[in-house]
C-alpha positions as CSV (number, residue, x, y, z in Angstrom):
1,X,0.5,-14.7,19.0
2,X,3.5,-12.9,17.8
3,X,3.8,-9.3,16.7
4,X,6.4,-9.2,13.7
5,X,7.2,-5.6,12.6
6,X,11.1,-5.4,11.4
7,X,12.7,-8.5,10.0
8,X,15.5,-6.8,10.7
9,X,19.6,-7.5,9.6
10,X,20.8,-10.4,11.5
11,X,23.6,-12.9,12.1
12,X,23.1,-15.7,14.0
13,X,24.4,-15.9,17.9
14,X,25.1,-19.9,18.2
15,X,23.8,-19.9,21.5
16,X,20.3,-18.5,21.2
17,X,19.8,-19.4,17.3
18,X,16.5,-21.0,18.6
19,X,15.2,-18.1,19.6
20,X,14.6,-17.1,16.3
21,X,10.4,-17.7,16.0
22,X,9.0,-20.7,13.4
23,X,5.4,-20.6,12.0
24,X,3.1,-22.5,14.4
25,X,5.3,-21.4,17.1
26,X,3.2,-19.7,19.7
27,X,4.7,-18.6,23.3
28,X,2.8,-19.5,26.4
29,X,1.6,-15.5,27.0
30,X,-2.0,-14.1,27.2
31,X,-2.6,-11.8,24.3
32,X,-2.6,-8.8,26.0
33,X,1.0,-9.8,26.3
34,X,1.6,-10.7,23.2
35,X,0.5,-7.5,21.8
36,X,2.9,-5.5,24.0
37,X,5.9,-8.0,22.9
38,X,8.0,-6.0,20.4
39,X,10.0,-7.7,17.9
40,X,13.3,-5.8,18.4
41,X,13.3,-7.5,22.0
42,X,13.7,-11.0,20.2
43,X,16.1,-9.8,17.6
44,X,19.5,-10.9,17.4
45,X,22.7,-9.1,16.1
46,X,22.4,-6.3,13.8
47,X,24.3,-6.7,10.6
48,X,24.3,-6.7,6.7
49,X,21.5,-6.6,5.1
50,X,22.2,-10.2,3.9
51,X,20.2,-12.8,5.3
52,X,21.6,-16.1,6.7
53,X,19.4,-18.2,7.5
54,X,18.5,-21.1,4.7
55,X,15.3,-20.9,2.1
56,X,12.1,-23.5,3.1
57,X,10.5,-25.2,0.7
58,X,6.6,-24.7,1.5
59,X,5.4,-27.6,-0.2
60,X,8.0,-29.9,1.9
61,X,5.9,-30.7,4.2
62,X,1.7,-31.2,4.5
63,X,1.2,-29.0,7.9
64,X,2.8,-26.1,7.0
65,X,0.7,-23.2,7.8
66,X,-0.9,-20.6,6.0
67,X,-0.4,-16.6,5.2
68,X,-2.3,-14.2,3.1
69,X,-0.1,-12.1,1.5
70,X,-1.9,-8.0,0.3
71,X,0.0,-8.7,-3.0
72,X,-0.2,-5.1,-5.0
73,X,1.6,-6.0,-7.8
74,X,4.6,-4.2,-6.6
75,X,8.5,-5.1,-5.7
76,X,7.6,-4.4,-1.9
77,X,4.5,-7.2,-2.0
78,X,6.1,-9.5,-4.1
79,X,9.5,-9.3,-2.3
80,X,7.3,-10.0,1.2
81,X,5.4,-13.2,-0.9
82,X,8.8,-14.6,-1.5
83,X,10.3,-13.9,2.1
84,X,6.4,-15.5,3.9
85,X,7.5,-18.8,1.7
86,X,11.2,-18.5,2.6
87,X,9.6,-18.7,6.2
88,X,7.8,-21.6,5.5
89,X,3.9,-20.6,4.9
90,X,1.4,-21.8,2.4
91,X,0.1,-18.5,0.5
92,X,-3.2,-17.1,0.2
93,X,-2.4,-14.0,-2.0
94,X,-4.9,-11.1,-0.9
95,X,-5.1,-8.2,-4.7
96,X,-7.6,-5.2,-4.0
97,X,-8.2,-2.8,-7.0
98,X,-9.5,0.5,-5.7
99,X,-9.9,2.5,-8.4
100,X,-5.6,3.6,-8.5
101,X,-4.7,4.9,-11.9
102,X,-2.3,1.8,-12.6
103,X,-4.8,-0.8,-11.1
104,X,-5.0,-3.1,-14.6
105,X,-1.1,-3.4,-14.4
106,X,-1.0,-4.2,-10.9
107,X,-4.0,-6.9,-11.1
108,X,-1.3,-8.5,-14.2
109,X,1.6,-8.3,-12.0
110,X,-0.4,-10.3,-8.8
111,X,-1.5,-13.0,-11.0
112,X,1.9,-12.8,-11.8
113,X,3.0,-13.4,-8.6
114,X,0.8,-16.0,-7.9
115,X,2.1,-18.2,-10.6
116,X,5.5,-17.8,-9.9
117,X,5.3,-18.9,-6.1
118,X,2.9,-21.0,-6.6
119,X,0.3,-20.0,-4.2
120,X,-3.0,-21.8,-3.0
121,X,-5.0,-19.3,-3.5
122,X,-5.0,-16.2,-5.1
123,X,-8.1,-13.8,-4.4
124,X,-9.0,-10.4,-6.4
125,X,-11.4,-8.2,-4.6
126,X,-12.2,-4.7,-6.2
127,X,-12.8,-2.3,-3.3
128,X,-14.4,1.1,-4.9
129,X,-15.3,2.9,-2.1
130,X,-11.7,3.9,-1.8
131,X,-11.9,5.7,-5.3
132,X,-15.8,7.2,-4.1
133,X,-14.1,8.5,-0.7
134,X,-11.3,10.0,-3.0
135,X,-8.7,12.9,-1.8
136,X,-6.1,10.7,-3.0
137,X,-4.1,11.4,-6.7
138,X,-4.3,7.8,-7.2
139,X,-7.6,7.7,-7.4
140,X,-9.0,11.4,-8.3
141,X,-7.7,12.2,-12.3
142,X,-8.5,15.7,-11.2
143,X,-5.8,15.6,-9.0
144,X,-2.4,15.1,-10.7
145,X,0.7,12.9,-9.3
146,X,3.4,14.8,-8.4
147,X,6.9,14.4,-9.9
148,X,9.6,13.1,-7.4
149,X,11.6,16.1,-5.7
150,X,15.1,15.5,-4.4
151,X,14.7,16.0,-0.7
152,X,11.0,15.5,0.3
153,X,8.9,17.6,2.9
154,X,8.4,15.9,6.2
155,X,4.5,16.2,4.7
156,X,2.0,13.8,3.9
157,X,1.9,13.6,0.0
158,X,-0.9,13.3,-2.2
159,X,-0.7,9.8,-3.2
160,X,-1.9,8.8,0.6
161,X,-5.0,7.3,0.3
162,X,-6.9,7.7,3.3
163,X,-6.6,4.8,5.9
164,X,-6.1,2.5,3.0
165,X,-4.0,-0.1,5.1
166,X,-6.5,-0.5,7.7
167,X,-9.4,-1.1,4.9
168,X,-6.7,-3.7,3.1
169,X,-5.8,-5.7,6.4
170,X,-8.7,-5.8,7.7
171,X,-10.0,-8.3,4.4
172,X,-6.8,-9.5,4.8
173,X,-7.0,-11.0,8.0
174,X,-10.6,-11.7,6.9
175,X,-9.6,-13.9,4.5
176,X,-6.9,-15.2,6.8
177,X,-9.6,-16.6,9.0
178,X,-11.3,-18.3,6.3
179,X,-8.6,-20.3,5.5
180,X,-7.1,-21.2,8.8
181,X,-3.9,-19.0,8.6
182,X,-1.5,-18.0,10.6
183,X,0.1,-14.5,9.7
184,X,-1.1,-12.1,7.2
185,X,2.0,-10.1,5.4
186,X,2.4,-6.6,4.4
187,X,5.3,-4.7,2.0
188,X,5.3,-1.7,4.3
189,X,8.8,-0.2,4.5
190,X,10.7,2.6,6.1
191,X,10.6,5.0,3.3
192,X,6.8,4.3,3.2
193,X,5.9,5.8,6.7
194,X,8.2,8.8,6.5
195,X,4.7,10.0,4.7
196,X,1.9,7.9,5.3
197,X,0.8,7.5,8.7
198,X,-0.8,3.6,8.3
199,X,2.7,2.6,7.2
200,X,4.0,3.1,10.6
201,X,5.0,0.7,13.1
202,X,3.2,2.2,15.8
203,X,0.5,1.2,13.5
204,X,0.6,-2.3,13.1
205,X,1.2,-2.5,16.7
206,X,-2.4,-1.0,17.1
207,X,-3.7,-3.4,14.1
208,X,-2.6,-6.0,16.0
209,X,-4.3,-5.4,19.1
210,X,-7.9,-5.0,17.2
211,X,-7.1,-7.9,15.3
212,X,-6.0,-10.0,18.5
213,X,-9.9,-8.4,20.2
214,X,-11.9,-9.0,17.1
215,X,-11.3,-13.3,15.9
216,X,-12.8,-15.9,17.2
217,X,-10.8,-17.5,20.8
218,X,-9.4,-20.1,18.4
219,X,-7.8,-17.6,16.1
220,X,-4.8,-16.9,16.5
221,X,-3.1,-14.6,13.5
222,X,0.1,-12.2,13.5
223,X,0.1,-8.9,11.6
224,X,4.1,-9.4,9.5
225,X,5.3,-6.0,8.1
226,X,8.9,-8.1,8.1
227,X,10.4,-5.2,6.1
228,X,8.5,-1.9,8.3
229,X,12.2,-0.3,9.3
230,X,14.2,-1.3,6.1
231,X,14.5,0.7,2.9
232,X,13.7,0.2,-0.5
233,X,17.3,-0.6,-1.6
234,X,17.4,-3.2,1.8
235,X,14.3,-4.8,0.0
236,X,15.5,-5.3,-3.2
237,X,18.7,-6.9,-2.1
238,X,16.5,-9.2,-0.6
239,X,14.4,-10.0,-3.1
240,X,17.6,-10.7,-6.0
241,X,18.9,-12.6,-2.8
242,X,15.3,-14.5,-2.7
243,X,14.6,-14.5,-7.3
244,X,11.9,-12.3,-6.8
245,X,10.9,-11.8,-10.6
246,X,11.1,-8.4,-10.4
247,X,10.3,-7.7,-14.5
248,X,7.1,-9.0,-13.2
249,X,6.4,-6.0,-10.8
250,X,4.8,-2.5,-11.1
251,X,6.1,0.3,-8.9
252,X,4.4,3.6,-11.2
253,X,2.2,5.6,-9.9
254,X,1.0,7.4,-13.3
255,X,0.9,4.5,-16.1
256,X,0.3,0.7,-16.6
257,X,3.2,1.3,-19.5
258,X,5.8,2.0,-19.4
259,X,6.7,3.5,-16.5
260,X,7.0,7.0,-16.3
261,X,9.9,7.5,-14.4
262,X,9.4,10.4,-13.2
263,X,7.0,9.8,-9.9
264,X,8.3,8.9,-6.4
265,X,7.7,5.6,-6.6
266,X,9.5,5.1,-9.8
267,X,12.3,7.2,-8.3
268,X,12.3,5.1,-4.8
269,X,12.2,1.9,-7.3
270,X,15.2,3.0,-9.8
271,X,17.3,4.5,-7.2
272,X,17.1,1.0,-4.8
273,X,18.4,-1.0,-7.9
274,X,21.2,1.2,-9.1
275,X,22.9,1.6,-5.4
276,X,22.6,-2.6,-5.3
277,X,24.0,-2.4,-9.2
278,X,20.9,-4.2,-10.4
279,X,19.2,-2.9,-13.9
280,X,15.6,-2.7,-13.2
281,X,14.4,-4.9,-15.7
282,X,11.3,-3.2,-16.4
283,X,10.4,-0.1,-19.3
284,X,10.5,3.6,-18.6
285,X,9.4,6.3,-20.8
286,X,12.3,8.0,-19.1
287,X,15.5,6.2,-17.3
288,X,17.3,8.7,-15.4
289,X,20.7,8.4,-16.6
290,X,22.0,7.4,-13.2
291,X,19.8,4.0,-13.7
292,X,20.9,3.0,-16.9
C-alpha cells in the first residue's frame, strides 16, 4: 500500500520515469513499511505547476480499479475527482451533508459532478451528528461566519468543524471496502491546514496507519490527499488544465446563492482564479473588483 500526500510539481527524469506509481501497483513491503514511506521520497523533479504526464481514459480498459472520491461540491473535490480519473480509477463519489449552511447547493454540485465524470456510483449520506456536536459556524446559525481578513491569525477559525475529516474518511474508506477499491481521495490543500488541524499531512499519515490496522488482510486501500502541500491557485490551474466544470462548483460558506463573496472561502476561491487570469464563472452578490 502506498501513502500519497502531495502530488506534487513534476517533470519527468527519463531515466526513472517508471518510478512514477500506477493504480494496482503495490510494492513488495509490509505495511508497517508502507505506512512510514513518504511520498516526497518517490517524487521526482520539482517544477511548474503544470503537469506532464498524459490524461487516462477510465473506461479504456475493464480492470481498472476503483476510488471513492469525498466529493463536497467544491473546486478542491471536484478538481481531485477529475485528477483520480486522470490516474486511471473507476469512481465511487462519497457526498455527506452535515447540517453546513450551504449543504442543498453542495448536494447539487456533487450530483453535478457525478454526471460530468461519469462515475459508477455516486452515494449521498447525511451525517447529523456533526450539526448535534456543533461548535462549528457552519453548522450553529447562532454563530455567524466570519468575513475574510487580509492576513489571517495563525488561529484555528470558526468554520472548523471538529474532527470532521476523520468522521468523512472513515465512510469513505467504508465505502471503499464495499466496492473493492483501491484509494479513497481527499481535496485537502495547503491553505486548508494552515487552520484546521485534520487537513494536515501529519494527519493523513496517521489515517493511514488506522486504516492500514483496521480492513480486512485482503484490503489493501491508500489514503490520496494528491493536492495536501499545493495552494488553491496550484489547484485550479490544474483543474482548467484537467475541464473541471468549475460553474458547477460551490466554494461559499454563507449561501447556496449567490455567493457572498465576502467569506474566506469565497476569497481563497476568487483570489486563485484571478492570479491564473480565469473569471470564476460562478455568481457573487459581491465580486471584489480585483476578480472581475
Amino acid at each position: 500500500m502506498r501513502l500519497h500526500l502531495p502530488l506534487e510539481r513534476f517533470e519527468y527524469v527519463d531515466a526513472i520515469e517508471n518510478a512514477w506509481p500506477t493504480p494496482g501497483d503495490t510494492p513488495d513491503l509490509s505495511k508497517d513499511d508502507r505506512v512510514r514511506r513518504t511520498s516526497r521520497s518517490r517524487r521526482l523533479r520539482h517544477a511548474h505547476p503544470t503537469m506532464t504526464e498524459t490524461s487516462t481514459d477510465s473506461k479504456s480498459t475493464e480492470s481498472s480499479p476503483g476510488a471513492v472520491v469525498l466529493a463536497s461540491g467544491g473546486m478542491d473535490s471536484a478538481t481531485a475527482a477529475y485528477e483520480a480519473r486522470n490516474r486511471g480509477y473507476d469512481l465511487y463519489l462519497l457526498h455527506t451533508s452535515y447540517g453546513q449552511r450551504t449543504e442543498d447547493r453542495e448536494l447539487e454540485c456533487a450530483k453535478s459532478l457525478a454526471e460530468s465524470i461519469d462515475a459508477e456510483a455516486f452515494l449521498a449520506v447525511e451525517t447529523s451528528h456533526l450539526e448535534r456536536i456543533g461548535a462549528s459556524s457552519l453548522t450553529d446559525d447562532e454563530m455567524d461566519v466570519d468575513d475574510a481578513v487580509e492576513t489571517p491569525d495563525d488561529g484555528i477559525p470558526d468554520t472548523y468543524v471538529p474532527f470532521r475529516n476523520a468522521n468523512l474518511l472513515s465512510m469513505a474508506v467504508s465505502y471503499a471496502e464495499a466496492n473493492d477499491c483501491e484509494a479513497v481521495f481527499i481535496g485537502a490543500h495547503s491553505e486548508d491546514f494552515s487552520g484546521y488541524p485534520d487537513c494536515r499531512p501529519a494527519f493523513f499519515e496517521a489515517f493511514q496507519s488506522v486504516v492500514d490496522r483496521g480492513m480486512k488482510p485482503e484490503t489493501d486501500i491508500t489514503v490520496e490527499a494528491p493536492f495536501v502541500e499545493w495552494s488553491k491557485t496550484d489547484i485550479a490551474a490544474r483543474g482548467v488544465e484537467l475541464d473541471v466544470p468549475y460553474d458547477h462548483t460551490w466554494s461559499c460558506y454563507r449561501e447556496n446563492a449567490p455567493a457572498c463573496g465576502t467569506c474566506d472561502a469565497c476569497k481563497f476561491r476568487l483570489e486563485a482564479f484571478q492570479r491564473i487570469g480565469v473569471r470564476d464563472p460562478i455568481e457573487y452578490e459581491q465580486r471584489p473588483e480585483y476578480a472581475d
